[in-house]
N, C-alpha and C positions, 0 to 999 in steps of 0.2 A: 504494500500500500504506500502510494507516493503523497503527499502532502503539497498542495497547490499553497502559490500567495493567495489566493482569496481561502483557503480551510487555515490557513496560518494566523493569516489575520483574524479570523473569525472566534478560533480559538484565543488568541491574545486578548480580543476584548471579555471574550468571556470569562477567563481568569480576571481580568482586571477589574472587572464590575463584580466579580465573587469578592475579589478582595477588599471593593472599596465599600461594601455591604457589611461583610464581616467588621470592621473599621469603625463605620456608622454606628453597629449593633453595640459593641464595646462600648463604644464611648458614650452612647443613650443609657448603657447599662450601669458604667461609672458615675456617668453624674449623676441619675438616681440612687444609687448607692450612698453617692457624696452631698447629694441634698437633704437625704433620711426618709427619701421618700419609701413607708414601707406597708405593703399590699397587706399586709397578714395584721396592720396594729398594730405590731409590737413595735416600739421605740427602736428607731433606727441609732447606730455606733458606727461611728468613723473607723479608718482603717487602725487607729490608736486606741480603739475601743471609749473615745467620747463620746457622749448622750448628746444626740440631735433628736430635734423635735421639729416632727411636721408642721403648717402653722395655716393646713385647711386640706384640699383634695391632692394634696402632694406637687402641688406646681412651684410653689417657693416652699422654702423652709429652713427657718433661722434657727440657730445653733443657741440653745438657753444657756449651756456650762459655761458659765465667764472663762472653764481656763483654755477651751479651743482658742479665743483669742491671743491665749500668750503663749503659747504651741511657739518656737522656735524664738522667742524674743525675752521672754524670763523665764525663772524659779520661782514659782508662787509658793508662798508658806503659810499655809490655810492651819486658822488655830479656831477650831470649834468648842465653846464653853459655856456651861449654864448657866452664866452670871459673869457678869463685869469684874467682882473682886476677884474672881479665881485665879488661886498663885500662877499658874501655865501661863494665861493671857496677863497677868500684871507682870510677869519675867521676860515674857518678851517685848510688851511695851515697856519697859524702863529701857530693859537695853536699849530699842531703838530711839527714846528720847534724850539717851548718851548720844554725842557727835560723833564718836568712838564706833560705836554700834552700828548707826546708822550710816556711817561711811562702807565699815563691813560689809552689811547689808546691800547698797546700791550697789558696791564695788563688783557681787557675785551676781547684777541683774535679778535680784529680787524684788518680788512684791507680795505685800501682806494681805491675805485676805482673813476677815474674820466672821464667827457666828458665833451670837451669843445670844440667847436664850431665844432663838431662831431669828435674827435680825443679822442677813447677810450683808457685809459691807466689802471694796475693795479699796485700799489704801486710803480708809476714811467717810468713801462713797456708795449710797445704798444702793445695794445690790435688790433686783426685782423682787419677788416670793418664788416664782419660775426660776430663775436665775437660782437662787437659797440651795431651793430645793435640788436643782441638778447640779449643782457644786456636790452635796451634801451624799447623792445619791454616786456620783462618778467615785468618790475615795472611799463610797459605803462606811459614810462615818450617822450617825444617831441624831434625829433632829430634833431630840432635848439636850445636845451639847454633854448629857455623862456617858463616861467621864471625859472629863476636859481632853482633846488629844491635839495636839501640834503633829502637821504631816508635811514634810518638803515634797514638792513633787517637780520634777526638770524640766529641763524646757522642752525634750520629748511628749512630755504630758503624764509619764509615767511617777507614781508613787514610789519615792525613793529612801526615805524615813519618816518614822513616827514615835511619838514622842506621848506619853501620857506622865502625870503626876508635875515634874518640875520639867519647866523649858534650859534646853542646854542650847545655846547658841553657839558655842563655840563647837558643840560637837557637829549642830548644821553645818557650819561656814567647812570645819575638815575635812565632812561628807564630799560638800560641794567642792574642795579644794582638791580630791581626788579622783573626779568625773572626768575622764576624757576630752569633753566639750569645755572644762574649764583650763585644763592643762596646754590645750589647743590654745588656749585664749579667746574662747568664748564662750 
C-alpha cells in the first residue's frame, strides 16, 4: 500500500485536530479543576490540597482560604485561641511588639494570622466568617480555638509546625531557617 500527498495530508490533519482536541479537553478539565468547580458537591482542593469554594453553578469560583493567596509569597503563622489573654497568643504578640521580633519575623516573609474565640483576622484585619472558617478547616484546627495551637505553615501552603501550650519563636524562625526555600534565599 502506497501512501499518496493527498492520504498524507489527510492523515496529518487528522492527527493534528486529534491532538488539538485532546489539548482543548485538558485544559477545560484543568481549569475546572482549578476553579473548584465540583459536579459531585463536595468542596473542591487545589493541586496543594486548599479549600476552594464554588460561588454559584461553577462558572467562577473564589478561593475562601486566605492562605491560597500567600501560596509562594509568605509563611503565615496562624495562632488559633479561645481568648485574647491566652499565654500562646500573648507570647507571640509580645514578641512581635519587640522590634527585635518583628524584624525576625518580616525578615522570614511572615505573616500572622489569628482566631480567637472565632474572630479571624490577618495581620490585624478581619478576616470574613467564610474566610475563618476555611482557614480553620485547611490546618483542621477547632473553631473554639482549644487548645490554643500556633501552626507555621510555608509558603508551599503546606503545614510545617505546630505548637500548643507556650509559643517558641525562636524555634519557628530555626524551623524556617532550615527550609530549603529559605536557604535559597527565599
Amino acid at each position: 500500500m502506497t501512501l499518496t500527498d493527498a492520504s498524507l495530508r489527510t492523515l496529518f490533519y487528522v492527527l493534528f485536530f486529534t491532538i488539538l482536541t485532546l489539548m482543548a479537553l485538558s485544559y477545560a478539565y484543568a481549569s475546572s479543576v482549578a476553579s473548584g468547580a465540583a459536579a459531585d458537591g463536595v468542596p473542591a482542593r487545589d493541586a496543594g490540597g486548599t479549600l476552594m469554594r464554588s460561588t454559584g453553578g461553577g462558572a467562577t469560583a473564589q478561593p475562601q482560604n486566605p492562605l491560597i493567596a500567600e501560596r509562594w509569597q509568605t509563611r503565615p503563622l496562624v495562632v488559633v485561641a479561645p481568648a485574647a489573654n491566652d499565654p500562646l497568643l500573648r507570647g507571640v504578640t509580645d514578641t512581635l511588639d519587640q522590634p527585635a521580633g518583628r524584624a525576625a519575623f518580616d525578615d522570614r516573609d511572615m505573616v500572622l494570622f489569628t482566631v480567637v474565640d472565632g474572630d479571624g483576622r490577618r495581620e490585624g484585619r478581619r478576616l470574613s466568617a467564610d474566610q475563618t472558617r476555611a482557614l480553620l478547616r485547611a490546618l483542621d484546627l477547632p473553631e473554639d480555638g482549644k487548645p490554643a495551637t500556633l501552626v507555621l505553615v510555608g509558603k508551599d501552603g503546606g503545614a510545617k509546625l505546630a505548637q500548643r501550650g507556650r509559643a517558641d519563636l525562636q524555634a519557628v524562625f530555626a524551623e524556617i531557617d532550615g527550609m530549603p526555600m529559605r536557604q535559597n534565599g527565599r
